[in-house]
C-alpha positions in Angstrom: -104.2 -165.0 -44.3 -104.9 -166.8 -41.1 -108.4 -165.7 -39.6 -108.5 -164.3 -36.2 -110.2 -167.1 -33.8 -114.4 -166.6 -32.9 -114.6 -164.5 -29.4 -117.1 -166.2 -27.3 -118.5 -164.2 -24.0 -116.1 -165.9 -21.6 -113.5 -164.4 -19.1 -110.2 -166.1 -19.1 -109.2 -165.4 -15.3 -105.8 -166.8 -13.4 -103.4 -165.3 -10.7 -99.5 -165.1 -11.3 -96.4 -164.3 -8.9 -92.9 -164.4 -10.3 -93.9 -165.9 -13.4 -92.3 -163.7 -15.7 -90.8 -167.1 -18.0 -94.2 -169.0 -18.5 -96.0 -165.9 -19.6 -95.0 -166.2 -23.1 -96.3 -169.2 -23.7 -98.7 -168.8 -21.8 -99.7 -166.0 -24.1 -99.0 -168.4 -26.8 -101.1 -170.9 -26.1 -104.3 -168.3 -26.0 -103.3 -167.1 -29.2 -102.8 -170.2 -31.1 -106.7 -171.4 -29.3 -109.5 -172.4 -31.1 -111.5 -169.5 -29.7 -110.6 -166.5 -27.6 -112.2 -165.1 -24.6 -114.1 -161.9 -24.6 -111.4 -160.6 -21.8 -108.1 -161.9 -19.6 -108.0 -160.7 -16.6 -105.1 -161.2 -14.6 -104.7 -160.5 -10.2 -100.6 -160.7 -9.9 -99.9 -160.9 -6.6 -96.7 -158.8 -6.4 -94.1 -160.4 -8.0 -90.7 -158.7 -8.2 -89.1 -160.2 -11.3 -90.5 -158.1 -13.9 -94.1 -160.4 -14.6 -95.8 -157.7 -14.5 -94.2 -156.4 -17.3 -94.0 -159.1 -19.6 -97.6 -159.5 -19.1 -98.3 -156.1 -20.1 -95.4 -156.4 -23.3 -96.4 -159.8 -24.3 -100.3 -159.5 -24.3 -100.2 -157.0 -27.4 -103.8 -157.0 -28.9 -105.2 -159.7 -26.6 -107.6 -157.8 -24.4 -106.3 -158.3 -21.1 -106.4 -156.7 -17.8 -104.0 -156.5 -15.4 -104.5 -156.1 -11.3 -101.8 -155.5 -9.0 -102.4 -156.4 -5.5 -99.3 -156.9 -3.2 -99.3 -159.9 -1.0 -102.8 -161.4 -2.3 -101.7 -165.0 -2.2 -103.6 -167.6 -4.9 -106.8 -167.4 -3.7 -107.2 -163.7 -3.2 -105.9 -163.3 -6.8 -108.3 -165.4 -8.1 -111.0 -163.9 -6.2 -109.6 -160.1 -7.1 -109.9 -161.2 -10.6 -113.4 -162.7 -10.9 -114.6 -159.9 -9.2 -113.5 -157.5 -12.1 -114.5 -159.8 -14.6 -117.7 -158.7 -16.7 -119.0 -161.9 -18.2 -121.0 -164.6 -16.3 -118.9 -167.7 -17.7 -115.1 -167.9 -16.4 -112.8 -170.7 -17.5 -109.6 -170.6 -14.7 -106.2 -171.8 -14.9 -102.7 -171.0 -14.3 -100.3 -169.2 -15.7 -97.7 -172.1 -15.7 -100.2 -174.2 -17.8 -99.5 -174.8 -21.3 -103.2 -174.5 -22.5 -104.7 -177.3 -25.5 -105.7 -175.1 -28.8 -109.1 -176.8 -28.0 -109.0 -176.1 -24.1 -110.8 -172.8 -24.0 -113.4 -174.3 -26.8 -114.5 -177.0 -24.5 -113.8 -176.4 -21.4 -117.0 -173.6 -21.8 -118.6 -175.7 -24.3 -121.2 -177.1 -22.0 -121.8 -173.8 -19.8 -122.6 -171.8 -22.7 -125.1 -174.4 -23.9 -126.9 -175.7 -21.1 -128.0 -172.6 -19.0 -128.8 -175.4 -15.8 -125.1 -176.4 -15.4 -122.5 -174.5 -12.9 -119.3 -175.8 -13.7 -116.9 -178.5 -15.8 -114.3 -179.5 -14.4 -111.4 -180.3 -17.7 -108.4 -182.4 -18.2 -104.6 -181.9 -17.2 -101.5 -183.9 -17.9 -98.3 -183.9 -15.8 -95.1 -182.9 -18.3 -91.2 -182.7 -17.4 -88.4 -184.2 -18.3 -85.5 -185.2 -15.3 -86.4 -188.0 -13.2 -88.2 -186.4 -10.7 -90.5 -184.9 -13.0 -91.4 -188.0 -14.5 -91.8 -190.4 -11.0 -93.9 -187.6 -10.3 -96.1 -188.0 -13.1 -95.8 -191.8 -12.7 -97.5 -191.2 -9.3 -100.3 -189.2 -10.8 -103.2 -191.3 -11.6 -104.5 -191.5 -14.8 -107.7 -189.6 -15.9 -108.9 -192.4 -17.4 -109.0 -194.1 -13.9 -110.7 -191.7 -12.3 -114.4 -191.1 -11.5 -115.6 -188.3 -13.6 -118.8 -187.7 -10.8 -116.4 -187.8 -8.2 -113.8 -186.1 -9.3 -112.4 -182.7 -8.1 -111.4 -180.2 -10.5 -108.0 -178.5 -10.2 -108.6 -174.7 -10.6 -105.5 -175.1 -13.3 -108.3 -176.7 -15.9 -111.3 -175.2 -14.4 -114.9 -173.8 -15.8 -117.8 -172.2 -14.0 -120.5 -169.5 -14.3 -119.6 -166.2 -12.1 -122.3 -166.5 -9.8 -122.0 -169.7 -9.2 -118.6 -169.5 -7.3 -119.5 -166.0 -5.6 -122.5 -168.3 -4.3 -120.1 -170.4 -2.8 -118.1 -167.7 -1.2 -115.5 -167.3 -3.8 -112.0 -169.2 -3.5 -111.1 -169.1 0.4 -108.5 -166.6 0.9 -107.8 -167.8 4.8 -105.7 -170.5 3.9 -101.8 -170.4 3.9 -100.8 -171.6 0.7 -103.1 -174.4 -1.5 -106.1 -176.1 -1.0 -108.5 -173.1 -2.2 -109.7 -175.1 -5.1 -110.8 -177.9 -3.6 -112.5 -176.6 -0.5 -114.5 -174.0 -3.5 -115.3 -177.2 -5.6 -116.4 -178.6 -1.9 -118.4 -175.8 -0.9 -119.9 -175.7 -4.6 -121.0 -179.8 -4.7 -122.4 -179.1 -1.2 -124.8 -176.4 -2.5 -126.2 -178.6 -5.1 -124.1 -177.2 -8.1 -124.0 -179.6 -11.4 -120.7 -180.1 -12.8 -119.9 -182.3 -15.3 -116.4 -183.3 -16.2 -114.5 -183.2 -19.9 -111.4 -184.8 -19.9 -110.4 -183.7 -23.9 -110.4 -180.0 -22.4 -106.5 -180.6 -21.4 -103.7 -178.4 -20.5 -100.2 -179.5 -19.7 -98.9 -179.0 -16.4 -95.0 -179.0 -15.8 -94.3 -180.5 -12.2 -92.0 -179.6 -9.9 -88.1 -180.4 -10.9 -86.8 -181.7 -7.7 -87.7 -184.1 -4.7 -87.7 -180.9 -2.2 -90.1 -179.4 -4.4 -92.2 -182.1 -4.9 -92.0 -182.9 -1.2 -92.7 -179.0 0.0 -95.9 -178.5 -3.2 -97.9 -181.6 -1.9 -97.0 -180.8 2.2 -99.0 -177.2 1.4 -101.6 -179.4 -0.4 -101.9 -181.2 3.1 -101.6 -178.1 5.0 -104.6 -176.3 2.6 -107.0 -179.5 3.4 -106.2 -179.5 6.9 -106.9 -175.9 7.2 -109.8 -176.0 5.5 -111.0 -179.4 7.2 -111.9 -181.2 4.2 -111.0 -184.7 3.1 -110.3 -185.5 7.1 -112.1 -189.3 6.5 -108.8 -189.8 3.6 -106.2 -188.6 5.4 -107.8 -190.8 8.5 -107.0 -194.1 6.1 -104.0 -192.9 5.4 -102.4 -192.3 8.7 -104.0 -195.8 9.9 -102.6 -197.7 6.8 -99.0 -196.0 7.2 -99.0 -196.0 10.7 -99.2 -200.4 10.3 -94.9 -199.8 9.2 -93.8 -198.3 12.8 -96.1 -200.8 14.7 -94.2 -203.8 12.4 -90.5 -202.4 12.8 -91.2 -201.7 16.7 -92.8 -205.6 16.5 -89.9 -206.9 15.0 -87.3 -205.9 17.7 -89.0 -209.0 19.9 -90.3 -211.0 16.7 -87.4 -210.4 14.0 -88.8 -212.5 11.7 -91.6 -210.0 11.2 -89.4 -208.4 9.5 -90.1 -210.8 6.7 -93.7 -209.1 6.4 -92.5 -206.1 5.2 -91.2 -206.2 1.5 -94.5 -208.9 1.2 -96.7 -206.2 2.5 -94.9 -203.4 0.1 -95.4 -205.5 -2.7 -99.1 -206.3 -2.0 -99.4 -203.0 -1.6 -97.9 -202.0 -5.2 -99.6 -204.7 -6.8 -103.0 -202.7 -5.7 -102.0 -199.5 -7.0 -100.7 -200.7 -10.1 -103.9 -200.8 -12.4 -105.0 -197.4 -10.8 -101.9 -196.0 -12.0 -101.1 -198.0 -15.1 -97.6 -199.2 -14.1 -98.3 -202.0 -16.1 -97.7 -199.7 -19.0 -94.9 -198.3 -17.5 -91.0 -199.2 -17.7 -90.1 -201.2 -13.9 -88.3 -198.6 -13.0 -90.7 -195.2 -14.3 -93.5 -197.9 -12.2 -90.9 -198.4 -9.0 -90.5 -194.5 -9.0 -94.1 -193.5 -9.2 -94.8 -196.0 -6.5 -91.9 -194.4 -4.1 -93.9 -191.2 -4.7 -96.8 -191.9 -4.2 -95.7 -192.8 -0.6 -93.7 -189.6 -0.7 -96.6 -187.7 -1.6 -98.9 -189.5 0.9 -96.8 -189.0 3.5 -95.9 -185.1 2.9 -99.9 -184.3 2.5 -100.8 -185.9 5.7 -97.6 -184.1 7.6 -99.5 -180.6 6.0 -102.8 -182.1 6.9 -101.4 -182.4 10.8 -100.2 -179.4 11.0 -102.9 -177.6 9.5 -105.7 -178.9 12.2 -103.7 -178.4 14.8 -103.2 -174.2 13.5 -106.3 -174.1 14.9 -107.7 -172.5 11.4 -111.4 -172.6 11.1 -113.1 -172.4 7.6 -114.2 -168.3 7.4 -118.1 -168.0 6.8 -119.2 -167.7 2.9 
C-alpha cells in the first residue's frame, strides 16, 4: 500500500481561466508530490469552458477550495485567493505548470525553517515540442546563468509567507494583463524582504505554440512593466541598442557600403549572447532560432513597455 504524502502547514494558491485541459495534471502532479499542502485554494476568474468543473470533479479528496469571481483577471485571483487562505506560508503557481514531485517539498523548505526569511523564489523549465516552442525555450536563459540574488521570481514557481506579500500590497490588480509578479517581487525587495532562491524546486512550463502567441504573451509582459513603471532603465538599453539598426539602414541609403556593418554587427551581437544562453550546447539552428527570438521577444516587450507609459497608468498605492 502506498502511504499518503506528510501534510505540511502550507497553502497551495494559483488563479485559472479556461483551463479546464491542464487541470488534470495539474491535479496529478500535487498528488504524485512529495508532501501535500494543508489546503488549495483556487480564485477562477470566470471561465466558460467547464474549469470550474473539472476542478471541482478532479480534486476528489484533495482539500481544495474553489472561488468564483467573474472578470478578476491574474492578479485579482491571486489576491482573492491568498486572502481566503488560513496558513501563513503560500507556495504559488499556475495551473498550466506541471509541478516537480519535489517542488512543493522545497520550494517551502526554507520558509518553514527559518522564521526571518519572506520568500524563495524556485526553478522553471520551458517545455514543448513544434519549433516555436523550442526557439522559445532556446531564447530563455538558462538558470544556471542567472544571478540567484538578482533574480526575479515568476509567480509560476513562487514561495512566501502571507504577510509578507499583504505587506507589500498584494499582487497589483491595476494592471491590464501581466507584470503583477514582478512589480510584487519589486515592491517586496524594496521593503527589505529576504528571499533566497532554489533552483531544484522546478516545475515545467509549456510555452506558447505559435509565433503570434509568443509575440502577443511577451508584448503584455512589456505592457505589465510599463504600466507598472518598473525595469524603465532595461527597456532604456534596449530601445538605444535596437534603435542603432534604423540609424544604419537610413545611413546606408548615402553610404551603401554600411550596409556591410550589419550581418558583422548581428554576429557580434550573437556571439555575446551565446554563453548566456548556452547556444554553444545547442544544434546551429535550435542556437539561430533562440537568437531570432530573443530579438522577437525584445522587441515585442519594449512595444508593450511603450504603450503601457504612455496609458498614463500610475502604480495604485499599497
Amino acid at each position: 500500500m502506498t502511504e499518503t504524502p506528510r501534510i505540511i502547514p502550507v497553502s497551495l494558491i494559483l488563479t485559472t481561466k479556461n483551463e479546464a485541459s491542464n487541470v488534470p495534471l495539474f491535479f496529478q502532479g500535487v498528488r504524485a508530490s512529495s508532501v501535500r499542502p494543508a489546503e488549495i485554494v483556487i480564485c477562477d476568474g470566470g471561465s466558460d469552458d467547464g474549469t470550474v468543473e473539472v476542478l471541482r470533479r478532479e480534486a476528489g479528496d484533495l482539500p481544495v477550495t474553489v472561488l468564483v469571481e467573474h472578470g478578476a483577471n491574474i492578479a485579482r485571483g491571486r489576491n482573492r485567493a491568498i486572502e481566503e487562505a488560513s496558513h501563513y506560508v503560500l507556495a504559488i503557481t499556475d495551473a498550466g505548470c506541471i509541478i516537480d514531485p519535489f517542488w512543493l517539498e522545497r520550494i517551502t523548505a526554507p520558509l518553514l525553517a527559518d522564521e526571518t526569511l519572506h520568500a524563495v523564489g524556485g526553478g522553471y523549465t520551458l517545455i514543448g515540442e513544434n519549433r516555436v516552442q523550442r526557439w522559445t525555450a532556446s531564447a530563455s536563459m538558462p538558470l544556471h546563468n542567472c544571478d540567484p540574488e538578482s533574480f526575479l521570481p515568476s509567480s509560476r514557481s513562487f514561495a512566501a509567507r502571507r504577510l509578507s506579500i499583504l505587506d507589500a500590497g498584494g499582487y497589483p490588480e491595476h494592471l491590464t494583463f501581466a507584470g503583477e509578479d514582478t512589480a510584487l517581487v519589486l515592491r517586496m525587495k524594496e521593503k527589505g524582504q529576504r528571499f533566497v532562491t532554489r533552483w531544484d524546486a522546478m516545475v515545467h512550463w509549456y510555452t506558447r505554440p505559435t509565433l503570434r502567441s509568443f509575440l502577443r504573451q511577451h508584448y503584455y509582459y512589456g505592457l505589465g512593466d510599463g504600466e507598472a513603471r518598473s525595469h524603465g532603465e532595461r527597456y532604456a538599453r534596449s530601445a538605444a541598442k535596437w534603435a542603432a539598426l534604423p540609424a544604419l539602414l537610413a545611413a546606408s541609403l548615402l553610404y551603401p557600403l554600411l550596409l556591410v556593418l550589419l550581418p558583422v554587427l548581428l554576429f557580434m551581437y550573437f556571439l555575446h549572447l551565446a554563453p548566456k544562453y548556452d547556444w554553444g550546447k545547442q544544434p546551429l539552428q535550435e542556437a539561430m532560432g533562440g537568437f531570432l527570438f530573443v530579438a522577437l521577444k525584445e522587441w515585442s516587450m519594449l512595444a508593450g513597455f511603450l504603450r503601457g507609459r504612455m496609458a498614463g497608468k500610475k502604480e495604485s498605492a499599497a
